[in-house]
N, C-alpha and C positions, 0 to 999 in steps of 0.2 A: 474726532475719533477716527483713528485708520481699522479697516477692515480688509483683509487680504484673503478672495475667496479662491478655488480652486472648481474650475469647469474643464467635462472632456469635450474635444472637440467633434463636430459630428460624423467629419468625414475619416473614412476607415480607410487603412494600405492595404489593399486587396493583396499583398504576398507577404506580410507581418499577421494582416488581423490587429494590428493596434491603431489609436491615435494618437491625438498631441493634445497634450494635457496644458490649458492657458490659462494665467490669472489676471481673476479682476480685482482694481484695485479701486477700495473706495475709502474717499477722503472727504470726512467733513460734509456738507449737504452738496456742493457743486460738482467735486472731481470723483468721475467716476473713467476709472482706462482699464485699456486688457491687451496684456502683453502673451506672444509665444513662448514656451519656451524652451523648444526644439529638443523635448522629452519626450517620449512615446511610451504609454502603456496598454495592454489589454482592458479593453471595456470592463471584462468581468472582475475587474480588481476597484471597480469606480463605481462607489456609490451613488446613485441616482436620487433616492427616494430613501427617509427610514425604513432602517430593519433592524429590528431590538435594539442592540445601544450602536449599532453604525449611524454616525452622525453622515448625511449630506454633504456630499461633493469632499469625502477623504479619499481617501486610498487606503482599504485593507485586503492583506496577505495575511492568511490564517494559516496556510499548507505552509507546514514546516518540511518538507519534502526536499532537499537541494537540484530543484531541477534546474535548468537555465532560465525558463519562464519566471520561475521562483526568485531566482538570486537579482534579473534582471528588474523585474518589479519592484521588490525592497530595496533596490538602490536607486532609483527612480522617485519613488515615496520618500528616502532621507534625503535627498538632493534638496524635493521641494519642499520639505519641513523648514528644513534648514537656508534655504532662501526667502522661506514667508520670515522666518522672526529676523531674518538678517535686514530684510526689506523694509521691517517695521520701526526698528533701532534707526535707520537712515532716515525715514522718511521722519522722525522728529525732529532729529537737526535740520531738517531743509527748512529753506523757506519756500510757504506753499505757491507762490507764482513758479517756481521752478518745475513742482510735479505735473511733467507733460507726459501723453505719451510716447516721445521720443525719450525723455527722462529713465522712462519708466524700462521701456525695450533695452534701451541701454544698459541699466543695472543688470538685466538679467543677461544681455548677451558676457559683460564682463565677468558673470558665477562664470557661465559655463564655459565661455572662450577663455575668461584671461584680459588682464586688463589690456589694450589697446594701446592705452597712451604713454604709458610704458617703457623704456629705451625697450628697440629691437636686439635682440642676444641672438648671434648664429647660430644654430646649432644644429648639429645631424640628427635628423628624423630616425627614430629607433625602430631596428626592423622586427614588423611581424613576423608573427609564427609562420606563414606562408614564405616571407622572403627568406627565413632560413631554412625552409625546406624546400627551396629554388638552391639554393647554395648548397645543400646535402645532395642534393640530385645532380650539379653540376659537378661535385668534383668527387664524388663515387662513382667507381665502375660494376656498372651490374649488366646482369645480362639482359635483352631486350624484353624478357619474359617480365623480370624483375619493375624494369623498370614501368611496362604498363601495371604493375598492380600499385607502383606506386603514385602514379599518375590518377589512379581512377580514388585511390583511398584521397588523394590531391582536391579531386573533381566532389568527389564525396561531402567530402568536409566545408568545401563552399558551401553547396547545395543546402549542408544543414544548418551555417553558420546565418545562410537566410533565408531560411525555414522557420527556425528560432530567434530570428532577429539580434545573434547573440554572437559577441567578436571571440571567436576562437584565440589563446594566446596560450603560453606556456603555462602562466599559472591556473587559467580558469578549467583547464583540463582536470577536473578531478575525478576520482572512480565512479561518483554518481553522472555527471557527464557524460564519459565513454558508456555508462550504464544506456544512457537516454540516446545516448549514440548509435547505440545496437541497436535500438527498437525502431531509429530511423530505416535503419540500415534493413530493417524486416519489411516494415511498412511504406518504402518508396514506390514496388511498384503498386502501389494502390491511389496512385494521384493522377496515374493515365487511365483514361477512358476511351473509348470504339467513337469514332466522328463516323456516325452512318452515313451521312450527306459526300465527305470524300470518298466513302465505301461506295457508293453508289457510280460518282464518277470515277473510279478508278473503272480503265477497263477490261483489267485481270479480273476473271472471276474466285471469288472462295478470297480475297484482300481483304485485311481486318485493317483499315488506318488507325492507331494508337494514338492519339495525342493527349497532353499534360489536360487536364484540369485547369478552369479560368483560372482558380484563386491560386495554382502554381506554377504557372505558365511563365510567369516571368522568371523565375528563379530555373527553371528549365531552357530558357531563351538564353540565359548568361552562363549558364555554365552545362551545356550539354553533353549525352555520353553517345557514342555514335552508333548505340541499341538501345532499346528500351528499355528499361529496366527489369529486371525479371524477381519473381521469388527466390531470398538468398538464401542458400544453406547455412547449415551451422560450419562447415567446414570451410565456405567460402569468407564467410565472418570472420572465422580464426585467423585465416589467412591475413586477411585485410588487416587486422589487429595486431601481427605478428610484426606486417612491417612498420606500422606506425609503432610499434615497441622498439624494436630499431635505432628509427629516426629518434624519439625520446630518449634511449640510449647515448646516441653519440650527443646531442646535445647538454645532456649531463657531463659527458665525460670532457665534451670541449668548454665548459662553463658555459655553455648558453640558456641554463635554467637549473635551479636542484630539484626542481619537480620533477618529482613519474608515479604517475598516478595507476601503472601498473605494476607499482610496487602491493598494493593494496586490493588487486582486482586481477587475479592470474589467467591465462589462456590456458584453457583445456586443449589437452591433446586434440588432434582431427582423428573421428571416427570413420576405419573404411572398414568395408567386409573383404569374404575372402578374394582374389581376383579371378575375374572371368574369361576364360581362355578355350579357345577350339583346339579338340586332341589333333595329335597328327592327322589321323585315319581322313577327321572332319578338312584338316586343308587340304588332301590329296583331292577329296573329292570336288572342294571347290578349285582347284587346277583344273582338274578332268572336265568338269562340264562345259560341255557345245553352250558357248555364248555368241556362237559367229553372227546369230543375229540381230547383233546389236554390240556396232563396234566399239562406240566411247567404254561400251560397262564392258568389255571383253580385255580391254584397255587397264581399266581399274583394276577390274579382277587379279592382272599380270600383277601389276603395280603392286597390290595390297597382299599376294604371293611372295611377293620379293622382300617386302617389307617385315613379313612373319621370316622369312627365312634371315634375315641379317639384325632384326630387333633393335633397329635405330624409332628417333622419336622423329614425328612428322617432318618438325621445322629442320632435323638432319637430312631427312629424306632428298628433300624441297630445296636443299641445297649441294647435292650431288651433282659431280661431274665427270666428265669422261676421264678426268686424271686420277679422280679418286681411285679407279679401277688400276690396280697393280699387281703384277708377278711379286714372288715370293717364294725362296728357295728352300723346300723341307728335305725329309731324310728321303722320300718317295719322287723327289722331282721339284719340278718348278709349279707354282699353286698359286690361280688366282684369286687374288685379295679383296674387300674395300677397304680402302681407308678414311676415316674421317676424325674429327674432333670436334667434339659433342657441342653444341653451342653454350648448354649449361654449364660446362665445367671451361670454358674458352676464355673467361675472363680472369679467372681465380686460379684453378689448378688447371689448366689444359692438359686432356691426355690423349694420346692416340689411342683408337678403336682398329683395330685391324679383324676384321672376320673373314676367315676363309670362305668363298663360293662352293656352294655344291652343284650338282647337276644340273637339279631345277631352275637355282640360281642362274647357273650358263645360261641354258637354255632361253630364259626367258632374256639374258641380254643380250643375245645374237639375237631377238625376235626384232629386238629395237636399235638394231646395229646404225638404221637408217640415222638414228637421232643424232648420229656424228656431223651430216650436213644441214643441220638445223639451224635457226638463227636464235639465239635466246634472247628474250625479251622475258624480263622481270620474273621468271620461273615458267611464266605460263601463255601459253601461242593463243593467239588469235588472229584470222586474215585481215585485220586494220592494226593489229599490235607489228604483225610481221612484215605486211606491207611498209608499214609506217618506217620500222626500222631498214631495210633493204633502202628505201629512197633516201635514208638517210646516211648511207653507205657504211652503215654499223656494222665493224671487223668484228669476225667470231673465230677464235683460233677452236682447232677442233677439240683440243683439252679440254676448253670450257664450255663445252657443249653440254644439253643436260643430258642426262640416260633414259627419261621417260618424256612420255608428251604431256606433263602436268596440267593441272585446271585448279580451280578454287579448292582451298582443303576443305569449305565447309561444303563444295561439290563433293568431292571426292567421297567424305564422310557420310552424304546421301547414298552415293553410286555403292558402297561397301553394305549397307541396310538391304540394297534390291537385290544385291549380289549372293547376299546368302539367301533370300526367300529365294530367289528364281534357281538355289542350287539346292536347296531341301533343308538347310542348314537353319532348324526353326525352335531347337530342345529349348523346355520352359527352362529357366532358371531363378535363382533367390539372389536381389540386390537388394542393396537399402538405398534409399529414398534419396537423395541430395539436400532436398531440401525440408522436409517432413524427419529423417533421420530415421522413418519405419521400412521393416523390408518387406517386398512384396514380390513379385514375381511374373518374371517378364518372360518374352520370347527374346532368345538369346539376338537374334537378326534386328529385333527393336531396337538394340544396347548396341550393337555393333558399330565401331568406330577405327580411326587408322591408331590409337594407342590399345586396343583388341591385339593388333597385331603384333607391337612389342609384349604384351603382357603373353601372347601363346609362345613365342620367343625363348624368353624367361622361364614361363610356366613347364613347359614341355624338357627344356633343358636340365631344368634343377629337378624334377620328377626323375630323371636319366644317370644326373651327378648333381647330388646334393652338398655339390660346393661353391659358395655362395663368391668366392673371390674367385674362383676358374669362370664362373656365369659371368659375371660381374666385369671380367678382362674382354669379354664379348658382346657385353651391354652396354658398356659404358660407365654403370653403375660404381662409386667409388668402396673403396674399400670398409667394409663394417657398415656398411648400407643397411639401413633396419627393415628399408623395402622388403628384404628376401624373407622378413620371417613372417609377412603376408602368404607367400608360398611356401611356407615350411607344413605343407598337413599332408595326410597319409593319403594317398591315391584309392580313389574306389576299389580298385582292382585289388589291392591288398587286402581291402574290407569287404571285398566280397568272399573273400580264399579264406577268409576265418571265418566268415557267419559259415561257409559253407563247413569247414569242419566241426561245425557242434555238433 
């Protein structure tokens, strides 16, 4: 009499949570063997012990739920259904000196491998879903912004593909997937935890060391992000979804699968509130105030002045040079210019931005006239970055000179916070949440950041000329940009002149 039973094995993959499911094979009074069979399922799907009509050593899946756990176990469980009675039909015809344990190993590597013995057939390994999204990204042109989000949705999708223990591919992408997707995508950063013991030896005081969690440390060692992961908004989700819809896209369109599972499971809009912007009156006054004691942030201060006054985005900023600066002949004379071309619109529709200088503007570039004999090193000086480069007799023609003394943008975006407390600039205001999606209410100097300064840019200009392609010729902004109907609302000042005539 054969008997083919089913045991889990005891040791667990500390980054799956599952084991490997092996059977013993018993034959007649003598042969008793137990083969792998390089199956993994979750413990909790494997009966141990009775429980009501669960027989011992099955496999049941009751959650009819399509999650990946779900789909991954049911297939799992017919693999080896479907191998016991395959096993039982053979082992009749054998003769029993034959069933060894090598015998035995053998049948099952041939289920799951493929027979062995076999003529070898060449043939090209079909690519995953990963390598045509190696190939999407190789021969698309996006802009570098573009391309980190598409890199980290990249990085993402490992992460959860072994999280889940489950092979991401075209077809298994279904709406409930991407469903179970998001919930990863909420609940990552809750797999880092505080390592007090690094905390201790580090010797910055107020260091929190973050590191993964044992049971996902490995899956964070193989595919890491170079921050930690933080609480994702719902907007930040959309985003990430937007582009893998995308990528789904042109893979349909180029036959590389008829699935899209975001036919069945749409993207909400992203929710922002109104934008937050400092009146004129408020950046006069952050020009005017004595910062001379303390030159870096007196520095910034210029910088993030210049910045509201011309309404480019950081990484435009960050990449200005002394040629950008040009004359430009009106009806009043000759008028100095910047020029640039926006990095977002650089690779698709490139447009020139040309914005006339004003006073301020001058003034604050002859402060920094020095920055013509400067050596530029990667945006930003340091005396081992500048030295480095000088002994390396690295030519700087004076065009490509930068016009400020840059630092880190996520410096910079510090130095702009102290910048308005130390100038009085503190009005509460109402944002909503990033990540919560509730509003609540900040100090304006909290929130303050170098795109503050595009947005007062903007803000102030269409409050002035509420024309959203005249703004828009000076922003950068392309045409029918729905941006502006963020700032399409009625000025206080208007609604104060009506309450007041009631």
């Amino acid at each position: 009499m054969t008997k083919i039973l089913k045991i889990l094995a005891k040791k667990v993959n500390p980054v799956s949570g599952k084991s490997e499911v092996l059977l013993r094979l018993r034959h007649g009074h003598n042969i008793t063997l137990r083969a792998k069979t390089h199956l993994f399922i979750s413990p909790k799907f494997f009966v141990r012990q009775r429980e009501g009509p669960d027989v011992p050593g099955e496999i049941v899946v009751k959650s009819k739920f399509p999650s990946p756990e779900i789909i991954q176990a049911k297939e799992v469980r017919n693999k080896i259904e479907e191998m016991c009675r395959l096993f039982e039909d053979l082992i009749c015809s054998e003769n029993p000196a034959n069933i060894t344990l090598k015998w035995l190993q053998d049948q099952v590597d041939r289920y799951i491998y493929g027979d062995k013995g076999s003529p070898k057939i060449e043939s090209v390994k079909p690519k995953t879903f990963f390598n045509h999204l190696d190939n999407y990204l190789a021969i698309s042109h996006f802009s570098q912004s573009r391309r980190n989000h598409y890199l980290v949705i990249y990085r993402v999708l490992q992460r959860y593909s072994l999280y889940r223990n489950f092979e991401i591919s075209f077809d298994s992408l279904t709406p409930a997937i991407i469903a179970d997707f998001e919930r990863f995508l909420r609940k990552e950063h809750t797999f880092f935890v505080e390592d007090k013991k690094a905390a201790v030896k580090d010797s910055k005081p107020g260091v929190r060391v973050i590191v993964p969690t044992a049971k996902y440390k490995a899956i964070f060692d193989q595919f890491p992000e170079c921050r930690i992961p933080k609480p994702r908004g719902d907007n930040y989700i959309k985003g990430l979804f937007v582009v893998l819809r995308t990528f789904i896209i042109w893979a349909n369109k180029t036959g590389k699968t008829q699935n899209n599972p975001f036919k069945e499971r749409q993207i909400k809009e992203c929710v922002y509130g109104t934008p937050i912007f400092i009146t004129d009156e408020e950046r006069r006054k952050i020009y005017e105030t004595d910062l001379s004691y303390d030159k870096r942030m007196e520095q910034q201060r210029d910088i993030f002045i210049f910045q509201c006054l011309i309404g480019c985005r950081i990484s435009d900023l960050y990449t200005m040079r002394q040629s950008n600066i040009i004359s430009e002949k009106t009806s009043k004379g000759d008028r100095k210019c910047i020029n640039y071309i926006p990095r977002k619109t650089k690779e698709g529709n490139p447009i020139t931005v040309s914005v006339p200088l004003n006073d301020t503007a001058l003034k604050i570039l002859k402060k920094y006239e020095y920055m013509q004999n400067e050596v530029l090193v990667d945006n930003r000086f340091s005396k081992k970055n500048i030295a480095k480069a000088i002994k390396n007799n690295s030519a700087t023609a004076t065009s490509d000179a930068p016009i400020f003394p840059l630092i880190a943008q996520q410096r910079y975006n510090e130095y702009i916070k102290e910048i308005f407390k130390a100038c009085g600039i503190t009005r509460v205001v109402s944002v909503i949440n990033p990540t919560t999606s509730e509003v609540e209410q900040k100090s304006i100097a909290d929130i303050a950041s170098s795109h503050l300064a595009r947005r007062t840019f903007v803000g102030n200009l269409y409050n002035k000329v509420q024309d959203p392609n005249l703004v828009g010729s000076l922003s950068g902004h392309k045409e029918g940009s729905r941006a502006f109907s963020r700032y399409r609302t009625i000025n206080i000042d208007i609604k104060a002149d009506l309450i007041d005539k009631m």
